[in-house]
C-alpha positions in Angstrom: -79.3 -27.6 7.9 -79.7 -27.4 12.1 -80.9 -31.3 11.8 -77.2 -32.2 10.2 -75.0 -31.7 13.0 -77.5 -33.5 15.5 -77.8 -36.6 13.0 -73.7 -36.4 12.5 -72.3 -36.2 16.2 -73.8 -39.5 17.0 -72.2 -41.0 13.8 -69.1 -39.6 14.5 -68.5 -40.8 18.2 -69.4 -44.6 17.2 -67.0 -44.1 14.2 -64.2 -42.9 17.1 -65.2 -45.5 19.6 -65.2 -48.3 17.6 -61.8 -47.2 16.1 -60.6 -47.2 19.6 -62.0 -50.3 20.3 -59.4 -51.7 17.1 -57.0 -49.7 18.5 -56.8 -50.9 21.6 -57.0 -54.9 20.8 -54.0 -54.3 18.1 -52.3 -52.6 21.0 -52.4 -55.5 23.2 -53.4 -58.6 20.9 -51.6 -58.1 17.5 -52.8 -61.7 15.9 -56.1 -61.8 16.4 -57.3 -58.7 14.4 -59.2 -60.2 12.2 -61.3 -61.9 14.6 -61.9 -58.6 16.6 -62.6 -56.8 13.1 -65.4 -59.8 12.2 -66.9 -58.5 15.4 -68.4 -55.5 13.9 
C-alpha cells in the first residue's frame, strides 16, 4: 500500500501536464486540435 502513492503521483502530474498542454493549444489555436491531440 506505501508503493501506491509513489507509483500514482508520477501518473497523475503527466495526466495534468499533458491536459494543460491541450488546454493551452485550444486556448490559442482552436482548429488545429486534432493535430495537437495526434501528438500524444
Amino acid at each position: 500500500m506505501a508503493a501506491r502513492p509513489i507509483g500514482f503521483a508520477p501518473l497523475l502530474s503527466m495526466i495534468y501536464s499533458a491536459d494543460r498542454r491541450v488546454y493551452l493549444a485550444v486556448m490559442y489555436n482552436p482548429e488545429p486540435m486534432d493535430a495537437e491531440l495526434r501528438a500524444f
